[in-house]
VOBA-1610 file (N, C-alpha, C; in pm, whole numbers, padded with zeros to 5 digits, always signed):
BEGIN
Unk+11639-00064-00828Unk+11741+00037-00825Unk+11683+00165-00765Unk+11725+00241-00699Unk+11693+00330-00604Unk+11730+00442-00659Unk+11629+00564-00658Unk+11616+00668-00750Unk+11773+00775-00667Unk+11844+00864-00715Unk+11890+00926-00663Unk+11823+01103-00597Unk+11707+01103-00708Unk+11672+01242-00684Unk+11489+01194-00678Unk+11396+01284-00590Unk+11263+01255-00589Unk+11187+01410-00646Unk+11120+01424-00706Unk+11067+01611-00704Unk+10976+01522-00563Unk+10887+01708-00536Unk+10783+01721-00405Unk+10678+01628-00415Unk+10655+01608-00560Unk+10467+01516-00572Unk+10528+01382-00535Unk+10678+01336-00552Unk+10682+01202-00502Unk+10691+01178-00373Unk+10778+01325-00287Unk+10775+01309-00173Unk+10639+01286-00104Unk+10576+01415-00141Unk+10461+01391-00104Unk+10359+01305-00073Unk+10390+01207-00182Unk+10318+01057-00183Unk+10371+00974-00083Unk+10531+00954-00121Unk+10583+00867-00009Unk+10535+00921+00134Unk+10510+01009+00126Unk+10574+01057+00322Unk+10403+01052+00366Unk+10331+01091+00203Unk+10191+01156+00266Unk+10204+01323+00368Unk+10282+01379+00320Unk+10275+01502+00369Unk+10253+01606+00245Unk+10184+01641+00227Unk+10135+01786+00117Unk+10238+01880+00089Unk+10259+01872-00039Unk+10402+01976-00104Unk+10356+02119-00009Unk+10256+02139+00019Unk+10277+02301+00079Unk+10364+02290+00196Unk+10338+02196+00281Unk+10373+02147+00426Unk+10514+02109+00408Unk+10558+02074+00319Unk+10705+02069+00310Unk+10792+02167+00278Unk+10662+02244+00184Unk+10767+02403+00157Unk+10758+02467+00297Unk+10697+02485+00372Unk+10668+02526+00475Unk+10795+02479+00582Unk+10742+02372+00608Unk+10916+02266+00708Unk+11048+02298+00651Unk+11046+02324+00527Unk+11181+02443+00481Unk+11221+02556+00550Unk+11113+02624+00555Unk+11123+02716+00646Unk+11137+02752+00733Unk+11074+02668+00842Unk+11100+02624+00992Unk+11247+02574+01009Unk+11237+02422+00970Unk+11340+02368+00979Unk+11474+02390+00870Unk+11570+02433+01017Unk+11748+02452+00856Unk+11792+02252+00870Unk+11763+02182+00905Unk+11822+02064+00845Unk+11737+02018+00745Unk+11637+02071+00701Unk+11560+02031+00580Unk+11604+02120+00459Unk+11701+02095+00403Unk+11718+02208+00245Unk+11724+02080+00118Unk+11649+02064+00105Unk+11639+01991-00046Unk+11734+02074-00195Unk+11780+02028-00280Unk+11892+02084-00376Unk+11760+02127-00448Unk+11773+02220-00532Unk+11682+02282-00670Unk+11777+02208-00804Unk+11712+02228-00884Unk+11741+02189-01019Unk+11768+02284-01097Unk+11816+02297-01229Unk+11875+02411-01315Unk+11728+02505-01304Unk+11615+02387-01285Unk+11457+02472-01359Unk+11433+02558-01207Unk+11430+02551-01141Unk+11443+02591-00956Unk+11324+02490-00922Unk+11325+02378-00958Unk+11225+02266-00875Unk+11320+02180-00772Unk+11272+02196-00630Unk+11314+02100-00534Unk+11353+01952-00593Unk+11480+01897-00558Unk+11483+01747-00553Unk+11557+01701-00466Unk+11523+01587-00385Unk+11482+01559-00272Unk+11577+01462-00293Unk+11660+01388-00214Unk+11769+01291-00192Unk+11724+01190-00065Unk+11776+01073-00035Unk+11679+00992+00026Unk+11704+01037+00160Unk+11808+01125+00237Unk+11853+01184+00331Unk+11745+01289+00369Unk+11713+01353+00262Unk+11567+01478+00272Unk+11456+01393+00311Unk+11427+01313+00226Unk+11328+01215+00267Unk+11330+01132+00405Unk+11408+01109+00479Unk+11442+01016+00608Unk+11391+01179+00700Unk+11447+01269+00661Unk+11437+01408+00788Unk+11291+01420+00791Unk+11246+01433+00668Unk+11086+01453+00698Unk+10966+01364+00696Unk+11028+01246+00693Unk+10972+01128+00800Unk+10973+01158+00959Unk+11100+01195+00968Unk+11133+01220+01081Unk+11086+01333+01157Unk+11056+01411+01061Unk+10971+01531+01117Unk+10803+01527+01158Unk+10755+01440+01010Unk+10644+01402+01050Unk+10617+01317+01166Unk+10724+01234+01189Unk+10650+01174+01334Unk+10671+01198+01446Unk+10762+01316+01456Unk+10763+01452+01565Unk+10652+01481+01595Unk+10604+01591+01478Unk+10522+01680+01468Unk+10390+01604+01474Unk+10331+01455+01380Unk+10247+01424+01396Unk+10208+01319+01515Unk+10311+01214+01509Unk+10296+01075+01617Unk+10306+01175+01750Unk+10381+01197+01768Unk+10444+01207+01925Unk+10397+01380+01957Unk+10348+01442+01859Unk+10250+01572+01925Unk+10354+01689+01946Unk+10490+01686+01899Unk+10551+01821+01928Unk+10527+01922+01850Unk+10546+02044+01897Unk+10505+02136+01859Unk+10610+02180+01763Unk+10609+02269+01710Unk+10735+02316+01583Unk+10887+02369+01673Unk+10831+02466+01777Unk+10912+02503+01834Unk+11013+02363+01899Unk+10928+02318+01969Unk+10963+02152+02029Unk+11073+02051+01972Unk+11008+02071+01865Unk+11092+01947+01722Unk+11204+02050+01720Unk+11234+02163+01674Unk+11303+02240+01665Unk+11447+02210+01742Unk+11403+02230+01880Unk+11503+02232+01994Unk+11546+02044+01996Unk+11459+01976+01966Unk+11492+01847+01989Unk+11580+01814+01923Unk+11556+01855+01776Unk+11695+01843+01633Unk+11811+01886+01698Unk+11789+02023+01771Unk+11960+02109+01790Unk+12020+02055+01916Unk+11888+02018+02024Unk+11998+01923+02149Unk+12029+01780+02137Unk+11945+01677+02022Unk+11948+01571+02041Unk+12042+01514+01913Unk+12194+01576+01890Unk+12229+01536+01775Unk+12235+01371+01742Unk+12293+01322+01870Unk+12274+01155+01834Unk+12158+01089+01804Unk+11991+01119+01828Unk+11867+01094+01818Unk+11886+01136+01670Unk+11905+01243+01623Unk+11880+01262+01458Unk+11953+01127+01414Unk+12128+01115+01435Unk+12204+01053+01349Unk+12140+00934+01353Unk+12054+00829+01471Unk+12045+00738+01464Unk+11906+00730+01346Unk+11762+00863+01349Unk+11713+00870+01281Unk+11736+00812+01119Unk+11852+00898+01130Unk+11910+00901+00957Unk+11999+00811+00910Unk+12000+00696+01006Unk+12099+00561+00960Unk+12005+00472+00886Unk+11885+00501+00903Unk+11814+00404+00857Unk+11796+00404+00667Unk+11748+00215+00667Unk+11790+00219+00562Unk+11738+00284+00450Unk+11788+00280+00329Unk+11742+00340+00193Unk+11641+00214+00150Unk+11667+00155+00202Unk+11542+00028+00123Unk+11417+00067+00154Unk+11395+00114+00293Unk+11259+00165+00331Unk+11170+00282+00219Unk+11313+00324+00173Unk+11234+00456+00070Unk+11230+00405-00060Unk+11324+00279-00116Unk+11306+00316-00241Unk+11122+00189-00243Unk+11083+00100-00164Unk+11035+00026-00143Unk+10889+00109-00121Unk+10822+00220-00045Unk+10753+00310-00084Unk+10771+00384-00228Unk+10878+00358-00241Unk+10871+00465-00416Unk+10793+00320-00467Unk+10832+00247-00488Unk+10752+00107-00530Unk+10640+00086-00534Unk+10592+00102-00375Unk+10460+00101-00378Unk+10386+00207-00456Unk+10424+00290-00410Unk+10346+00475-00485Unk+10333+00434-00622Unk+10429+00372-00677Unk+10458+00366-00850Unk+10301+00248-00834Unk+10274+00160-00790Unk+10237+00051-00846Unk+10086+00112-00778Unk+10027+00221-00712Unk+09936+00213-00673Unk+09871+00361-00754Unk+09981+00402-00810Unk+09888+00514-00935Unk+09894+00443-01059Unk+09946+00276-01098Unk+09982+00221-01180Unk+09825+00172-01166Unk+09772+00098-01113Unk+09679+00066-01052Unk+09566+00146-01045Unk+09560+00281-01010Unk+09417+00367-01052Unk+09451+00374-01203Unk+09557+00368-01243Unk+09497+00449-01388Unk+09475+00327-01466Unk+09496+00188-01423Unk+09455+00055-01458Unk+09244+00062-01429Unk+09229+00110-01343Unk+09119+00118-01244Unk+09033+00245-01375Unk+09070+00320-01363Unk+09020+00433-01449Unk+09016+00369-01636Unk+09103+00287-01685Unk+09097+00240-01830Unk+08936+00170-01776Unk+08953+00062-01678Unk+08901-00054-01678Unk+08710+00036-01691Unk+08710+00167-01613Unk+08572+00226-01586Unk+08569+00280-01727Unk+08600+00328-01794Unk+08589+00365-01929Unk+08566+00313-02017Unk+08573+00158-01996Unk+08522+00040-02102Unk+08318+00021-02059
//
């Protein structure tokens, strides 16, 4: 079953991009606004999560610059939409993994303590 809301440390894990770097791509980028919570902590919807996939492999795979990615989002609206069709299985399936691989160190960490 597929989470509806993620905080930053999960994004973070899934995407592998560092909660600062995402508060940051907030900033830069206006199609990145993640909802806050009553407490004011970011939570992230699997739509937030698909953009900054999508950002990361702008910015990291393919070498654009901020400005670059920028202009690409605002001229290339059909390139985003097709971005963001993709499926939700991809994310909740990394939430999976992430779960089972800190499930796993702290399996790893009992096991060194014996």
């Amino acid at each position: 079953m597929a989470k509806l809301y993620y905080s930053i440390g999960e994004v973070s894990r899934l995407t592998g991009v560092k909660p600062h770097i995402l508060r940051f791509w907030e900033e830069e980028f206006s199609i990145l606004r993640p909802r806050k919570n009553r407490a004011g902590n970011r939570v992230y919807r699997s739509r937030d999560i698909k953009i900054v996939l999508l950002l990361k492999r702008l910015l990291h795979e393919e070498k654009y610059t901020i400005e670059a990615a920028k202009e690409k989002l605002l001229d290339d609206k059909e390139f985003v939409q097709e971005q963001l069709k993709s499926s939700s299985e991809e994310i909740e399936s990394r939430y999976l993994i992430s779960e089972i691989r800190e499930d796993l160190k702290r399996l790893l960490k009992l096991v060194d303590e014996l």
